[in-house]
Residue frames as qw, qx, qy, qz and C-alpha x, y, z in Angstrom:
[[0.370, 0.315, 0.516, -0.705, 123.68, 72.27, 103.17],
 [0.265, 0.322, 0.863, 0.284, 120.92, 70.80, 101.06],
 [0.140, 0.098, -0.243, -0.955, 119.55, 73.41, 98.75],
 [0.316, 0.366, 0.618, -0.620, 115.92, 73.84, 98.24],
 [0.441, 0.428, 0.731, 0.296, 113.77, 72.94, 95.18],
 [0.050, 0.082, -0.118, -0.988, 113.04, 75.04, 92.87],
 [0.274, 0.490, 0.760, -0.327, 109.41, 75.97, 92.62],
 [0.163, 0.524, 0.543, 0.636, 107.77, 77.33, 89.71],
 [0.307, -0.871, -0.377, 0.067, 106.07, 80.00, 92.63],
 [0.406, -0.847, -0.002, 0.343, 109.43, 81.34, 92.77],
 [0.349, -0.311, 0.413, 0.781, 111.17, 81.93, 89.57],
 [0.263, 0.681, 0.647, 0.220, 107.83, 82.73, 87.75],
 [0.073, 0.188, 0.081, 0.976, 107.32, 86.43, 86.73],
 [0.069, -0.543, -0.742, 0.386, 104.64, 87.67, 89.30],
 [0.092, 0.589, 0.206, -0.776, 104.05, 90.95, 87.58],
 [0.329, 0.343, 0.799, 0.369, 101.88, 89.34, 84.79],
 [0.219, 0.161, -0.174, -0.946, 100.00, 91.90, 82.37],
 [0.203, 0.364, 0.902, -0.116, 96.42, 90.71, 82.23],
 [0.489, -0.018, -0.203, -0.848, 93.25, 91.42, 80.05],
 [0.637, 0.235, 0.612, -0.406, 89.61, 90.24, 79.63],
 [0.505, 0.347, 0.740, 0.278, 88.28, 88.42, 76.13],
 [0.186, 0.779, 0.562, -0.206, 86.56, 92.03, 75.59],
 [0.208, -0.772, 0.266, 0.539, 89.77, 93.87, 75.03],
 [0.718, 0.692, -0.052, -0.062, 90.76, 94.83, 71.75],
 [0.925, -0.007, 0.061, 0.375, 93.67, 93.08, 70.14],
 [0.151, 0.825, -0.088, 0.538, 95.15, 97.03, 69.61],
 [0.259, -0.813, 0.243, -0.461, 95.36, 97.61, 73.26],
 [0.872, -0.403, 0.244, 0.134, 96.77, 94.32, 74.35],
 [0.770, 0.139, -0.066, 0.619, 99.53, 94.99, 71.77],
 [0.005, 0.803, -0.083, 0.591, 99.84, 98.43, 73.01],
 [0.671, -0.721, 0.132, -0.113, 100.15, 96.72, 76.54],
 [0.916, -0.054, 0.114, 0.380, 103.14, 94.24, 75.37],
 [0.557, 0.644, 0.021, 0.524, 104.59, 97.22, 74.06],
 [0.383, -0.803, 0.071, -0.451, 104.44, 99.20, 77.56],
 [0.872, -0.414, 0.249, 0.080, 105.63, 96.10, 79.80],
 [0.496, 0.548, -0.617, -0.269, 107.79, 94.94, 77.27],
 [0.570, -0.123, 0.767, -0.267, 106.31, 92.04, 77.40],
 [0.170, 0.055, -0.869, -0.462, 105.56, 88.82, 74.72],
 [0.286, -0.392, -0.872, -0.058, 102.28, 87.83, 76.48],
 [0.333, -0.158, 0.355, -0.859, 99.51, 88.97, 78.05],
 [0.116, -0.117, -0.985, 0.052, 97.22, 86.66, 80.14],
 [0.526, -0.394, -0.263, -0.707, 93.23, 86.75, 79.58],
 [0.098, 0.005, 0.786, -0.610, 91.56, 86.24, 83.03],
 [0.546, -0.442, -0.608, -0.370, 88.22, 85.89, 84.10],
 [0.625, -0.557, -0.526, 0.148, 87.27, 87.40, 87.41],
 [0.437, 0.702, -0.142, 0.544, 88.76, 90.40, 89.43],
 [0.637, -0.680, 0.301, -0.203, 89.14, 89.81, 92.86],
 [0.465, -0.372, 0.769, 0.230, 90.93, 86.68, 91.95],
 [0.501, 0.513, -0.412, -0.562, 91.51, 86.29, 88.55],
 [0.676, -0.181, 0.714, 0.020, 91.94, 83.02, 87.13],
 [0.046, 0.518, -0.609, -0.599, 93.50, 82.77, 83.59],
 [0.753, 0.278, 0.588, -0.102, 91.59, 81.21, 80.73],
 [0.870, 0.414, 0.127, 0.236, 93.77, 81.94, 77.93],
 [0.611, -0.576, 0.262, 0.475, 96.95, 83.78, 76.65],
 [0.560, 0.829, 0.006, -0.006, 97.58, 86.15, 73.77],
 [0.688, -0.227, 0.243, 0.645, 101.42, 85.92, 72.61],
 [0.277, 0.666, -0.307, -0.621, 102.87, 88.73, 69.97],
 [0.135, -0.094, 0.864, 0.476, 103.16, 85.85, 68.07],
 [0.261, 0.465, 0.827, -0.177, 99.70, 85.13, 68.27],
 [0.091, 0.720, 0.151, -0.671, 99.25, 89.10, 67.42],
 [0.026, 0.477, -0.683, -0.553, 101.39, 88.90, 64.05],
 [0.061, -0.044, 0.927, 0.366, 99.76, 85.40, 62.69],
 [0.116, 0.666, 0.734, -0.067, 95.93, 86.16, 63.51],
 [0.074, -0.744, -0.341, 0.570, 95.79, 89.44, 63.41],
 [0.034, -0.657, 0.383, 0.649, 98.73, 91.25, 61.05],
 [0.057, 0.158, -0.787, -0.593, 98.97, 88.44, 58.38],
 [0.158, 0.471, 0.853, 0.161, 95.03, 87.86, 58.13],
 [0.247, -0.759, -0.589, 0.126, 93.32, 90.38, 59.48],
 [0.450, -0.192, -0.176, 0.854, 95.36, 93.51, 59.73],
 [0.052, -0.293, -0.435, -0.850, 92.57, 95.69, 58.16],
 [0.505, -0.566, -0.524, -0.389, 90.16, 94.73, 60.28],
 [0.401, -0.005, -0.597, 0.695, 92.99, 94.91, 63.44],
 [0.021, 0.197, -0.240, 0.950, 91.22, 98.01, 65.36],
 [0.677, -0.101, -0.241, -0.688, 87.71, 96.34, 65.43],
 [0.824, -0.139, -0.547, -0.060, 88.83, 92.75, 67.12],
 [0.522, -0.674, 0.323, -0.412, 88.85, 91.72, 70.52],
 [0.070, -0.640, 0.765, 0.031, 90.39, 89.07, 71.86],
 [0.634, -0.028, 0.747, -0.201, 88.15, 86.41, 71.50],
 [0.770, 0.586, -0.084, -0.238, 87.87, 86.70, 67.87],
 [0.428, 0.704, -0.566, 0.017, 91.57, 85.70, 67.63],
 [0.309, -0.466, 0.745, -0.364, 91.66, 82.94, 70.53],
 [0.774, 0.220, -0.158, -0.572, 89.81, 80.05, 68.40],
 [0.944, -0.202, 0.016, -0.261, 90.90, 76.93, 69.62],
 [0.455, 0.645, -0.465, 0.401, 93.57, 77.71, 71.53],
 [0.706, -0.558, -0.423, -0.111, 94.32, 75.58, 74.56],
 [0.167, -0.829, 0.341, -0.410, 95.67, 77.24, 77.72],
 [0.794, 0.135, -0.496, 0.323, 98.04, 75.42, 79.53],
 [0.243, -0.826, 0.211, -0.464, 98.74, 76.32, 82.98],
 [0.572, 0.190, -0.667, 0.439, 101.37, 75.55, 85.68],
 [0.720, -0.612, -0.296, 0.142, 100.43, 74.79, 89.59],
 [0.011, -0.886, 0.353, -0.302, 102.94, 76.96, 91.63],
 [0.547, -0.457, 0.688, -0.136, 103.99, 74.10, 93.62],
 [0.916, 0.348, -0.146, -0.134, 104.10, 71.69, 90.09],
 [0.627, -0.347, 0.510, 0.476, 107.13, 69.37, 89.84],
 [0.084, 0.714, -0.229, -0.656, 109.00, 70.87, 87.48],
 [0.151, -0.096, 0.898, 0.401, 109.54, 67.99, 84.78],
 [0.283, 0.505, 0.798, -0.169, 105.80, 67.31, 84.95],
 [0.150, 0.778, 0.200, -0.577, 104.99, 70.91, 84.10],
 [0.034, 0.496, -0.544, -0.676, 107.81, 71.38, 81.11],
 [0.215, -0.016, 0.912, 0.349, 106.30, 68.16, 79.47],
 [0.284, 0.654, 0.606, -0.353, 102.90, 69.67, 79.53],
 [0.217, 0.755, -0.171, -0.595, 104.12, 73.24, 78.14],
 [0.092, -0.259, 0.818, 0.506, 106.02, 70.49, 75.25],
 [0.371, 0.377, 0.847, 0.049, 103.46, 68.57, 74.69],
 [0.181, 0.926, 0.214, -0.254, 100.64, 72.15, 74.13],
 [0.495, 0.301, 0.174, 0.797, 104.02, 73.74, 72.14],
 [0.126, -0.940, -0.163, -0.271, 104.10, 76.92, 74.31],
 [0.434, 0.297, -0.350, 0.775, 106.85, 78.62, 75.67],
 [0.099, -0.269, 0.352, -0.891, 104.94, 80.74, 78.11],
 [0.525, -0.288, -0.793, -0.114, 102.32, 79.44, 80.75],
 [0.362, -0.686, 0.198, -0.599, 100.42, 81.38, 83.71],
 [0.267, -0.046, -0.829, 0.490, 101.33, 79.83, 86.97],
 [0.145, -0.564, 0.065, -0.810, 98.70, 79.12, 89.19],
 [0.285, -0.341, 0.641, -0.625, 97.66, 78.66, 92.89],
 [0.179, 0.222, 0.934, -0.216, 95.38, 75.34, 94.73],
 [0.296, 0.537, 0.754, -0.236, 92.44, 77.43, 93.44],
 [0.570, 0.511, 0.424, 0.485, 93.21, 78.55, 90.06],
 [0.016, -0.962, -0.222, 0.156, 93.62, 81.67, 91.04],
 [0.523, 0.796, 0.026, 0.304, 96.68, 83.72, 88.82],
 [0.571, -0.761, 0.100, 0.290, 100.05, 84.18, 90.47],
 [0.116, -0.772, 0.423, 0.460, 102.26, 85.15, 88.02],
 [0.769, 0.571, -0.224, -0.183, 103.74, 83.59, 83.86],
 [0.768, -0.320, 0.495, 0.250, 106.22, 80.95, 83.57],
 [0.661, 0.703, -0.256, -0.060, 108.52, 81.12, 80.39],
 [0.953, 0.205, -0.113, 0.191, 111.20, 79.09, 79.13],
 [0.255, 0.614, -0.323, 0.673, 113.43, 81.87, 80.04],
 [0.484, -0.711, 0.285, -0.423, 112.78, 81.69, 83.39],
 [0.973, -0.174, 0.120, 0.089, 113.32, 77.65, 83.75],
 [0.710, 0.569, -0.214, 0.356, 116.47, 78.22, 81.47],
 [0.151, 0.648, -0.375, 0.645, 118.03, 80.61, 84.34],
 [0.719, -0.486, 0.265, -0.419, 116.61, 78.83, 87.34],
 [0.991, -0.044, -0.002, 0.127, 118.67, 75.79, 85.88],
 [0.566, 0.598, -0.245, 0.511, 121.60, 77.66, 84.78],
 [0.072, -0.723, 0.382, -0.571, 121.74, 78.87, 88.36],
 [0.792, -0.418, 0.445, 0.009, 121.55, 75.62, 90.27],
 [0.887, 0.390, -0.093, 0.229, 124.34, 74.44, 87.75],
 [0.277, 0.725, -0.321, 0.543, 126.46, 77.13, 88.46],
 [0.574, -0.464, 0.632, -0.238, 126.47, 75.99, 92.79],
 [0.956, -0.029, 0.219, 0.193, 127.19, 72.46, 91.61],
 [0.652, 0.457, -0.174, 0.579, 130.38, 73.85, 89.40],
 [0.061, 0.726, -0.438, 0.527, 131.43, 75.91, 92.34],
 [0.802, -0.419, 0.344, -0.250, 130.94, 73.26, 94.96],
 [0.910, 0.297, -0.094, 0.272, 132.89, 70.88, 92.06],
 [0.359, 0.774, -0.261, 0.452, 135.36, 73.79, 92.02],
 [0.361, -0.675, 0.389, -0.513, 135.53, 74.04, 95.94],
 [0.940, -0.289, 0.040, -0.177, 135.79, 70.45, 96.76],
 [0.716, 0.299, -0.273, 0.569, 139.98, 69.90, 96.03],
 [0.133, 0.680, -0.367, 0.621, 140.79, 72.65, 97.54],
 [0.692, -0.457, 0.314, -0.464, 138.93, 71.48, 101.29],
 [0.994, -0.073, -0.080, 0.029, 140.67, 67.74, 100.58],
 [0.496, 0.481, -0.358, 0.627, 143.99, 69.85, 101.06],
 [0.135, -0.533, 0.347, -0.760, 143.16, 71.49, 103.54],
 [0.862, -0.290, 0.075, -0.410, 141.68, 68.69, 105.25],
 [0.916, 0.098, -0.110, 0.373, 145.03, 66.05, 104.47],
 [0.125, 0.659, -0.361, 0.648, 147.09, 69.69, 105.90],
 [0.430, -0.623, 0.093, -0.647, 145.66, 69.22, 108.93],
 [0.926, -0.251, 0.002, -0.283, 146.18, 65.53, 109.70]]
């Protein structure tokens, strides 16, 4: 049986941790620390959000700790988001297309979203990594499984 693409709708991490620009850069690492999460995606909107950037701990450590760390308790997130471009991934993207984008932007994490931009969940490299590693792993057991059924198929005749 012919196995179904993967979609980016369905190995994405749908329980994304989300601020606004207004939030201080304190409580979004206080949020990565809660989730244990590396990201947290800024939105815009609250019926249906719709992601317009993306704060990393990296992001936390190089703007924040090694410039700024004095001033940490006083900045929000747009003080630290200065021409940083957001990269997002369609849920239904082909999957090459998408990775060459995230290469291109150097980002490891990327919000996935719907036909109308609306936030469904974070794509990381970790996810793609294990969504491949697991259609590898049915081709090595179909590899594995295919001798055995030409015996048992040349038994029979």
């Amino acid at each position: 049986s012919k196995e179904a693409p993967v979609l980016f709708r369905d190995i994405c991490t749908k329980d994304v941790t989300t601020a606004t620009r207004t939030t201080g850069v304190v409580d979004v690492a206080r949020a990565m620390r809660e989730r244990h999460s590396g990201d947290v995606v800024i939105v815009d909107g609250d019926a249906s959000p719709h992601p317009v950037a993306i704060v990393t701990d990296r992001d936390l450590v190089v703007s924040v700790l090694a410039q700024a760390a004095e001033r940490a308790p006083g900045l929000r997130v747009a003080d630290i988001l200065v021409g940083k471009e957001l990269v997002v991934v369609r849920d239904d993207a082909d999957v090459v297309d998408a990775l060459e984008a995230m290469w291109h932007a150097a980002v490891r994490r990327a919000p996935v979203v719907d036909a109308a931009g609306a936030l469904r969940g974070i794509l990381s490299i970790d996810d793609v990594i294990v969504a491949l590693a697991d259609q590898q792993n049915a081709i090595a057991r179909l590899v594995r499984a295919q001798p055995a059924k030409e015996r048992k198929a040349r038994s029979s005749s």
